[in-house]
Structure formats: C-alpha cells, structure tokens
N, C-alpha and C positions, 0 to 999 in steps of 0.2 A: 170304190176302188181301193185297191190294197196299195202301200205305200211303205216303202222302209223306213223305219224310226229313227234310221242317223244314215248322216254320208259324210265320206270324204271327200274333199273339195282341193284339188291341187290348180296349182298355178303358175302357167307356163310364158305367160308375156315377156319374158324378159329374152329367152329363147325365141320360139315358135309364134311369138307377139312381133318382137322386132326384127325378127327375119327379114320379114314381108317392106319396114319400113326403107321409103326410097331417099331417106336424108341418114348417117351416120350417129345413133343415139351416143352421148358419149359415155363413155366409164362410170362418169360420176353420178350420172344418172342410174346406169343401170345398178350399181350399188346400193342409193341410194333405195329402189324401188325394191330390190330385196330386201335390205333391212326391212322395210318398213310393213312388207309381205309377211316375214318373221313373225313382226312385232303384233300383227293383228290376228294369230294364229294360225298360217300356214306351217304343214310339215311337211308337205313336196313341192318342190319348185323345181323348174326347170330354167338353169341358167344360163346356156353356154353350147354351142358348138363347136369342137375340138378339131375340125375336118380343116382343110387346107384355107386360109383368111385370101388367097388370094382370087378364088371365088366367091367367097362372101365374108367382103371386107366386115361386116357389121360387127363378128368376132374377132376382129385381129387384137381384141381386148382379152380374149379368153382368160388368158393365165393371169395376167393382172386384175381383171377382176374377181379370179379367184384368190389367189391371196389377200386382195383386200381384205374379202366376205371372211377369211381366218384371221384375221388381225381384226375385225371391227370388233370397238370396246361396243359399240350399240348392242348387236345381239350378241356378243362374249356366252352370256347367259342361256343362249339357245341354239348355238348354232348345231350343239352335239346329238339335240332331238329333233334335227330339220334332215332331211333327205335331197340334199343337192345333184340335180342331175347333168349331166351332159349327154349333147348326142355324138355319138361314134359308128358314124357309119362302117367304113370302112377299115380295115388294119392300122394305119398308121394313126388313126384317130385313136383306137384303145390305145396302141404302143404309149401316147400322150398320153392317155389318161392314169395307166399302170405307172409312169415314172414322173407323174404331178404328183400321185399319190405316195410314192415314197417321199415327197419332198414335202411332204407335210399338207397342200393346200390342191389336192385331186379333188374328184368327184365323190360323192359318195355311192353313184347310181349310174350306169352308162344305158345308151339306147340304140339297140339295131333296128333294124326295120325291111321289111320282107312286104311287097304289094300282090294281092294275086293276082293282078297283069302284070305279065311279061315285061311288054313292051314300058309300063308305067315305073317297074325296078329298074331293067338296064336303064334307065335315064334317071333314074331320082341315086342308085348305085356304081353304076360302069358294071356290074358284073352280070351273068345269067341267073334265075336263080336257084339253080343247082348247085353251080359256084358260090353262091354265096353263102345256101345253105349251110355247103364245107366251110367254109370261112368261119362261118357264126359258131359252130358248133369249135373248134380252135379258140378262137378268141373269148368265149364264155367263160371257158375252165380258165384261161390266162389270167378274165379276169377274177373269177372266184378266186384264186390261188392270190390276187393281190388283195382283196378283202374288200369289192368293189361289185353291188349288188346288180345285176340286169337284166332289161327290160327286152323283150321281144315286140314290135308292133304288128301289128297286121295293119296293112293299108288299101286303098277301094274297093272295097266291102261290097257297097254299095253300089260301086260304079267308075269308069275307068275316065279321066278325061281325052285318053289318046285311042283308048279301043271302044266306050261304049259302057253295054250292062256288062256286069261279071256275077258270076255263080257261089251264092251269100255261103253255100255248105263247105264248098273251096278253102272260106277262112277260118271255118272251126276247124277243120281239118289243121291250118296252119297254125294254130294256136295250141292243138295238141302236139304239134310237132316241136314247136318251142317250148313246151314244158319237157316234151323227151327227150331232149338237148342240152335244159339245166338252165334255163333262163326262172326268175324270181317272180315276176311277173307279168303279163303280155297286155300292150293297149289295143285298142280296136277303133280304128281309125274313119272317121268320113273324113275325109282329107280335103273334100272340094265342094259340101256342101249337097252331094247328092241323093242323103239319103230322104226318104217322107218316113214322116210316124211310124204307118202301119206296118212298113219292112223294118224299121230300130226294133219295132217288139218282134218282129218275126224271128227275128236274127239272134236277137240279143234272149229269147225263151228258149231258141233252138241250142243258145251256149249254154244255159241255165239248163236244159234235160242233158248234157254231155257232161258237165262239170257241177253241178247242183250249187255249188258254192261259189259267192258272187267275189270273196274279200281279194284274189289274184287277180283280177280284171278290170281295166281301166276304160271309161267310157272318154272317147274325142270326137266331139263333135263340132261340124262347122255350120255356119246360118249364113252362107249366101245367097240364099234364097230365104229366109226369113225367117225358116223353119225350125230353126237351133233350139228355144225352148220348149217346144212343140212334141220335138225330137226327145230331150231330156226327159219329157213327161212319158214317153213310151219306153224308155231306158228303164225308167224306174217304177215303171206297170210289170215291165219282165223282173224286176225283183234287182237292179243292178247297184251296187253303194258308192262305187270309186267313179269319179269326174275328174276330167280337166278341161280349163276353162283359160280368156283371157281378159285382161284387162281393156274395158271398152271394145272387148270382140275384136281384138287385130289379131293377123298375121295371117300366114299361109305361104304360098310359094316363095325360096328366096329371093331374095329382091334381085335384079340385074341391072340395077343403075341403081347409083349407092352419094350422094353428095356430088352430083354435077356427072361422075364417072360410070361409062359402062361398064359393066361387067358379067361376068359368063353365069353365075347363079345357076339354076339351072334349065336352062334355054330360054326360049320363048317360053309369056306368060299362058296360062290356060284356058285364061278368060281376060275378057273384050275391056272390062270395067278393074283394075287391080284394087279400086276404092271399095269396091261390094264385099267384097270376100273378108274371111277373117273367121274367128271360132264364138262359142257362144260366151255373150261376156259375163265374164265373174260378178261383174256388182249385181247386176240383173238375175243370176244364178241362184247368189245366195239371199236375196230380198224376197225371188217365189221361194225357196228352200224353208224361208224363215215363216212366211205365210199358209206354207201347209204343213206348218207344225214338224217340219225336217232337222234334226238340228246335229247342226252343223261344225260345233263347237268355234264358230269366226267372228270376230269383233266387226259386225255388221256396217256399223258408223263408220268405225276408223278402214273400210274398205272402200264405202262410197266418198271419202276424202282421198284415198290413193285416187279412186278414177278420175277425180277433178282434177288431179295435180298431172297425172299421164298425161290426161288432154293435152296440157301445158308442156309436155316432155315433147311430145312428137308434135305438137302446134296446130291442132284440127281438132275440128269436133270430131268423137268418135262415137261407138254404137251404141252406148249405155244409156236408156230409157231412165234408171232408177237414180243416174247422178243427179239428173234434174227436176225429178218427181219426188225423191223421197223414199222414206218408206212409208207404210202405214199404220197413223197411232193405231196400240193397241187398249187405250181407254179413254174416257171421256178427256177433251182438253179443256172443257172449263172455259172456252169461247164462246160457247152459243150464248143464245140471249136468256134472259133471267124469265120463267115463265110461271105466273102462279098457278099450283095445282090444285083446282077448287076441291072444296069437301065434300063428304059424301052427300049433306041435306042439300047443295046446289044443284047437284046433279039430278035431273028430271027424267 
C-alpha cells in the first residue's frame, strides 16, 4: 500500500473538542491546552468561535482568550509560526474577527462552512445556500483585504443527519466553488461519523483526479461509530496529507446545556448517545502515524501527556486508546530474561 511520507496533523479540541462539552471549560484551561498544543509542535489549531456566546456560552471566552494566547510569555517564541483559527459563520462573526485583528490579538485564519444538505445548512447557518454562497464570497475578500487567511468546509459528504444519504460528486463540485471564490483552503467534513472506509477513498481519489494536489485539503473526520482510524487509513490510500483531529476524540454538535443551563446550540441533538460522538483522537492519530513510518514532525510523548491532563480538564474518561497503552518500543528494553546462546559444537 502506498502511503505519504509526512502529514500535517492539526488540532482542533479547544474549538470543535469543547463545543460538544456540556460543563463550561474555563479560559484558563483552554489556554492552557494551547500553549501546550504549541509547545509539542502544532502549527494549526483551532481555537475559538466568534458567532453569538449567547448560543454557545462555551465561547463567551472568545476574545480573552485570544489575547491571552498574544501576551503568553510561554509560546512568545511561537506563536508567529502557529495558525490560529476561528469559526465565522456568519457576518457578524468575521465583522469580529476583521476588528480583533486590527487590535492586535484576531485570528489568523477564519472558517465558513457550506453542507451539501439543504436542510443540514439552514440549521447549522440560518441562511439558504445560495444566500450564503453570496454571503461567503463578500465576506472572503473583506477578510483577505484584513490579512486574515480562510477556510471553506464542505459538510455531509457522506451523509446527512436530517435528510439521509447525500451525493459525494455534489462536494467536489462545492469545494471547487470555494477555491473560485478565494478561499485558502477547504476542509472536508464527516461531521456525524457517517462515513465507511471504502467511500473516504472513493471520495477523497475522486478529489485527488479533480485537484491532483492534496497540500489545500483538509481531511475531518468523526469515529462515532468507531470507524475514525479506519477512515484515516482510506484518507491516506487516496494520497491525502492534511488531518484534523481531537484530543481524546471529543466534540461535535454544540452543546445545548452548558453548566446546569439550557441552551439553543444548535437544536435538538442528532443522536440518541451525545457521549459516542466526537472526532478521531489525536493521541491515537499520531501513535498509528508514527508506527507506519508517517512523520509527523509532533512531540509524540508530550501529546499523550496533554491527553492525560484533558481527561482531567473536562473530568471523564475519554476515547484515547494510546493514553493508556503507550506507545510502542521501538528497540529492545533490556527486560527480558538473560538467555545463554549455546555455541556452534552444542548445537546437534
């Protein structure tokens, strides 16, 4: 099997991770986990939601904890070679992010998002998406013109949770429509967990004969069903280099009960269990990444010590196999037992 020699590995927990969580992470945590995300060689992160906090309180930290992340003496030293994101759905969401950015402590990267169900946009947007199209294609240049890089995703790819199957040629189609727009570069979304292996390669080779070139494309995958590494492994049979992942595999729809309080999020959950869901987890990511010889440029250790500590941040066990397993020596340890090796005349 053919394999690419290196990937990029981004990291969105702190966003699309604690979205989902139904207790209010505080600030200082989520600080905390960037830095420390930094520290062990991340260069994308995904930090923040800029969209209205009174839907999803879990941001109403937004700008504070962007200013922090430019005043921390910890990464001071990195933070100029890190790609900080935020999501921006809608207008007033870049308006924010266009006038953070004059004040010294914006985005470096913003995110729209486009699903090719209908019915799965106006609810994750308010708008049609024709309307939004218009929208996106405004708001792109506004934000190019502020020096503020962005992302187009395409969302249920694979599958809608309010309509069903959806038609996979639909989102290359959407994905060449955001590059003719001016977006930097576009994610490709299982949003819910419902892709299998054999459509990620179908999908993801049919991008690869439209676009040949993988380094614009971001692979997001979810493992609510179980499938997430599975998935990864068919990502990267179609030739694909860019991942995002999260820590212990959380997150996914935003939460609508947030520290005791309901809230509107966005509606009703999609599924029955909100504890199964979540994306593929990083530590787990890059442990097989590093096992078949993928490399990753990631401080492997000092990753699987973040996921021990997140457990701690949101207070549950979460999905990561490799925080409690390890990784695997890659030479002898020098434990086994001391065994004489007879000489050639013993041997009969």
């Amino acid at each position: 099997m053919q394999y690419p020699k290196k990937v990029t590995i981004g990291d969105i927990t702190v966003r699309d991770g604690f979205q989902h969580e139904e207790k209010y992470i505080p600030a200082e945590a989520k600080l905390w986990l960037t830095e420390q995300l930094m520290l062990a060689g991340f260069k994308h992160i995904e930090v923040t939601n800029l969209g209205n906090p009174v839907g999803m309180p879990q941001f109403k930290d937004a700008d504070p904890l962007m200013k922090a992340l430019h005043h921390s003496k910890r990464v001071a030293h990195l933070i100029n070679d890190v790609s900080l994101t935020a999501v921006t759905i809608r207008e007033k969401a870049v308006e924010r992010a266009i006038e953070n950015r004059k004040e010294g402590f914006g985005p470096d990267r913003i995110l729209f998002m486009v699903s090719t169900s209908e019915s799965h946009h106006i609810k994750n947007s308010g708008l049609t998406l024709k309307d939004y199209w218009k929208m996106a294609e405004k708001y792109i240049k506004l934000a190019h013109d502020a020096g503020i890089k962005v992302n187009g995703t395409v969302s249920t790819i694979w599958g809608c949770p309010i309509e069903g199957p959806t038609d996979m040629h639909k989102a290359v189609d959407y994905a060449k429509r955001w590059f003719d727009i001016g977006v930097n570069d576009v994610e490709h979304a299982d949003h819910d967990g419902s892709a299998s292996p054999d459509r990620i390669y179908r999908y993801f080779s049919m991008l690869m004969d439209e676009f040949q070139n993988p380094n614009k494309h971001i692979v997001h995958l979810h493992t609510t069903r179980g499938w997430g590494l599975a998935n990864v492994l068919g990502a990267l049979q179609a030739g694909m280099t860019n991942y995002e992942a999260t820590m212990g595999g959380i997150g996914g729809q935003p939460a609508n009960f947030v520290s005791g309080v309901p809230v509107s999020g966005t509606g009703d959950y999609y599924y029955a269990d909100p504890s199964l869901v979540g994306l593929v987890s990083t530590e787990d990511l890059v442990v097989m990444m590093d096992e078949m010889g993928i490399e990753t440029n990631l401080d492997i250790d000092k990753i699987l010590e973040i996921g021990r500590m997140t457990e701690r941040i949101v207070g549950r066990r979460l999905r990561s196999e490799c925080i409690k397993t390890g990784r695997i020596p890659k030479s002898l340890t020098g434990r086994g037992p001391s065994v004489e090796i007879p000489s050639r005349s013993d041997i009969v």
